[in-house]
C-alpha positions as CSV (number, residue, x, y, z in Angstrom):
1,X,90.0,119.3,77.0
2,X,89.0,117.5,73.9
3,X,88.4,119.4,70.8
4,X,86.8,118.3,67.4
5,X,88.0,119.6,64.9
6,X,86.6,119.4,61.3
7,X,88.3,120.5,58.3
8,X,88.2,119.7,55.1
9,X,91.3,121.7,53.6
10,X,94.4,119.7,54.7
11,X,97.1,122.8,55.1
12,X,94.5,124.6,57.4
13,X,93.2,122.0,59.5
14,X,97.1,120.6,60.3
15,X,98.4,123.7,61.2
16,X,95.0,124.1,63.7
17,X,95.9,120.5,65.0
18,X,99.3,121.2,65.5
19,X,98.3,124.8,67.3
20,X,95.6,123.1,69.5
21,X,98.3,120.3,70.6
22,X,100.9,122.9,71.5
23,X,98.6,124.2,74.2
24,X,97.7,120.9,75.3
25,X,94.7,120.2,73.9
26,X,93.6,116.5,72.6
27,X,92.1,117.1,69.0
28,X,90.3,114.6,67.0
29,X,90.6,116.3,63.3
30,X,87.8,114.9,61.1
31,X,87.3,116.1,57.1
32,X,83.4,116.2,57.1
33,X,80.3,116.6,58.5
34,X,79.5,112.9,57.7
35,X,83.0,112.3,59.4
36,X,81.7,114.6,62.9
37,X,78.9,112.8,63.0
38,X,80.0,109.3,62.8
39,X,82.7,110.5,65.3
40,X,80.2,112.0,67.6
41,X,77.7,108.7,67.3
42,X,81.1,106.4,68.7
43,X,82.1,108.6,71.5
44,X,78.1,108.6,73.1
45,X,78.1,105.1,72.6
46,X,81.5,104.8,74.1
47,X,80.1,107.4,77.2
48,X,76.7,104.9,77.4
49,X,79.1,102.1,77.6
50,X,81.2,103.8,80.3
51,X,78.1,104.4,82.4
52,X,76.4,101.4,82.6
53,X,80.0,99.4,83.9
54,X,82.0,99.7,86.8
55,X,81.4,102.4,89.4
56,X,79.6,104.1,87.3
57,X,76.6,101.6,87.7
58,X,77.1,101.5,91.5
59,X,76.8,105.0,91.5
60,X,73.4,105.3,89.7
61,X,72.2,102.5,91.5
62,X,72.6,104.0,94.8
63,X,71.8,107.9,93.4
64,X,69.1,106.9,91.5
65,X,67.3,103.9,92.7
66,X,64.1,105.8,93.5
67,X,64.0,108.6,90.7
């Protein structure tokens, strides 16, 4: 699972990024909200990107060709 984790006060948010890791998680530490958000905007336009290549396409083509 893929956390976010924002934090602005460095001691804090490391010692949450290295607890998270420990149990496996994949963390994306961020300082801001203007930071989340920015981070937030790239991954959907990495997911839009994701979903209109590939089998992805071919799948909504064939699922969705008469919604």
């Amino acid at each position: 699972m893929r956390i976010l984790l924002v934090e602005d006060e460095p001691d804090l948010g490391a010692a949450l990024e290295r607890t998270l890791k420990r149990e496996k998680y994949v963390v994306d530490w961020v300082k801001n909200g203007i930071e989340a958000w920015q981070f937030l905007e790239m991954i959907r336009i990495n997911i839009r990107l994701q979903f209109s290549t590939g089998c992805f396409q071919e799948f909504l083509a064939s699922n969705y060709a008469n919604a």
